[in-house]
C-alpha positions as CSV (number, residue, x, y, z in Angstrom):
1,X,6.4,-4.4,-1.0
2,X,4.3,-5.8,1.6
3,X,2.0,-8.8,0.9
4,X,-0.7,-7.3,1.8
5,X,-1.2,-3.9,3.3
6,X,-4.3,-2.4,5.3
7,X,-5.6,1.6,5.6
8,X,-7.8,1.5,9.0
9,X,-9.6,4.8,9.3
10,X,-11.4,5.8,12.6
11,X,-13.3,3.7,14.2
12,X,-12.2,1.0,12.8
13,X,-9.3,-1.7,13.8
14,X,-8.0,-4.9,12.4
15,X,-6.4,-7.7,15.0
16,X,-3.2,-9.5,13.3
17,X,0.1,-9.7,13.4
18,X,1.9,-6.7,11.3
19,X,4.2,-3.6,11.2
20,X,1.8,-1.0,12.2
21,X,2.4,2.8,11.0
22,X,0.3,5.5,12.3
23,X,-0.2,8.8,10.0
24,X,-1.7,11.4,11.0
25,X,-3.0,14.6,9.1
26,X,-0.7,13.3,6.2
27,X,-1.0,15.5,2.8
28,X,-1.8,14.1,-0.4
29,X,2.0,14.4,-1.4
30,X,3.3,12.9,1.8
31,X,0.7,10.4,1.6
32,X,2.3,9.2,-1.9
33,X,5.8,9.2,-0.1
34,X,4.8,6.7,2.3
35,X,3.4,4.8,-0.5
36,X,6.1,4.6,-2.9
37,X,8.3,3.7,-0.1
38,X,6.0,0.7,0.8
39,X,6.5,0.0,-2.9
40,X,10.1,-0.2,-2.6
41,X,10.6,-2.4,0.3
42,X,11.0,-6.2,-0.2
43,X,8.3,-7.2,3.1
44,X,6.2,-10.5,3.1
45,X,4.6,-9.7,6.1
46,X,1.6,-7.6,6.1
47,X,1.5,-3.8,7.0
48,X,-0.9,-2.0,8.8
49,X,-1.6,2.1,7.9
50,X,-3.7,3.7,10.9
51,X,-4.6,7.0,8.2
52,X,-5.9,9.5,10.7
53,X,-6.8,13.3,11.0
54,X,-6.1,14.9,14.2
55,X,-9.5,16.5,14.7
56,X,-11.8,13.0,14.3
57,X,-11.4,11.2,17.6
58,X,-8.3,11.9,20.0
59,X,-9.0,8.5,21.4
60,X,-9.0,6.2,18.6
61,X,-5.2,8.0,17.7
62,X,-3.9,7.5,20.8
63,X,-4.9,3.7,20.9
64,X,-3.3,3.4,17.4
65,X,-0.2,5.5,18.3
66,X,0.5,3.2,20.8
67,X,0.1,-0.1,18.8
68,X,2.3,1.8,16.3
69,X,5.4,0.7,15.2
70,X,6.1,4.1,13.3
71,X,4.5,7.3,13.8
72,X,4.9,9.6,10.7
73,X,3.1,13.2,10.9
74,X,2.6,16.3,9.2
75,X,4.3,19.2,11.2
76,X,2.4,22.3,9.1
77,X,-0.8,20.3,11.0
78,X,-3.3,23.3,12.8
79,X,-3.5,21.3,15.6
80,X,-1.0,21.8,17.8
81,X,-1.5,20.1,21.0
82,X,-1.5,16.7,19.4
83,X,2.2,17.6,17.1
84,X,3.5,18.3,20.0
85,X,2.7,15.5,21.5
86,X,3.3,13.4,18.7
87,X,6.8,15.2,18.2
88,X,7.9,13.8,22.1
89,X,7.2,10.1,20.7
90,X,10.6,8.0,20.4
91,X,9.5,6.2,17.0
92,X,8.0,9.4,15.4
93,X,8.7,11.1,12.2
94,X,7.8,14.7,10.4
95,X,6.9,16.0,7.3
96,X,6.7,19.5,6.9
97,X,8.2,22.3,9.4
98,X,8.2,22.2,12.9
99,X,8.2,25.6,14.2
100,X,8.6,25.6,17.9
101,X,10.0,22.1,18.4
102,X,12.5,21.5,16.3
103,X,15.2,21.1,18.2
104,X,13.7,18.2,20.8
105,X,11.8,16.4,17.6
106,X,12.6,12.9,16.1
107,X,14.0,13.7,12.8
108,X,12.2,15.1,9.5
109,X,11.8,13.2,6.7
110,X,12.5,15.1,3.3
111,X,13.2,12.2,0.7
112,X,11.9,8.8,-0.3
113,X,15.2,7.5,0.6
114,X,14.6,8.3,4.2
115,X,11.1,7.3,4.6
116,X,12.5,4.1,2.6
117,X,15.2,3.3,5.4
118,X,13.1,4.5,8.0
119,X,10.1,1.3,6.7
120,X,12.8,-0.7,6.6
121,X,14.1,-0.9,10.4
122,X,10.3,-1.1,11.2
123,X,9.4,-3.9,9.3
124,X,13.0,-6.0,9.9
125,X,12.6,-4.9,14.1
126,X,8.7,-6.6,13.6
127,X,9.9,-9.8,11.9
128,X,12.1,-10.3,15.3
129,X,9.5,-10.3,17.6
């Protein structure tokens, strides 16, 4: 676990140091996964979650996605245009079901073990900055 971890929701932003993860159109369910794999990680550093839905301001996500160390997303999202987009990103992660994409996305994540180990690269990759 973090030592201290910040949600920044449109339009705000926060200016320190810190593994940044963007989530966009997360459910309440993958938005507990990402949490209890926080939880599980042994970080001292602090952690940044940009929480976003898609719809609210396309410019404030794509200034977060690219402070963003980790991009995780929901794939079932209704808009389209920006999970595509999303989907092309080197350091992003799914939930859900791409349908059209699948075979040119960044890999889906289906258990807390994999989000875990996923957090885990992030954070270590940020402390060797």
């Amino acid at each position: 676990m973090s030592s201290s971890a910040f949600v920044i929701t449109y339009p705000d932003d926060i200016l320190i140091d810190a593994t940044r993860l963007l989530l966009v159109d997360l459910d309440s369910s993958q938005t507990q996964l990402v949490s209890d794999a926080l939880k599980q990680i042994d970080y001292q550093g602090s952690v940044i979650l940009y929480y976003c839905n898609s719809a609210e301001n396309t410019d404030w996500l794509l200034d977060k996605k690219h402070k963003s160390d980790v991009i995780f997303f929901n794939a079932d999202s209704t808009n389209d245009l920006m999970i595509g987009y999303l989907s092309a990103q080197p350091n992003s992660y799914y939930f859900g079901t791409l349908r059209l994409l699948l075979k040119v996305a960044g890999p889906a994540i289906y258990t807390l073990e994999e989000c875990t180990n996923i957090l885990l690269t992030s954070v270590e990759q940020n402390e060797t900055k």
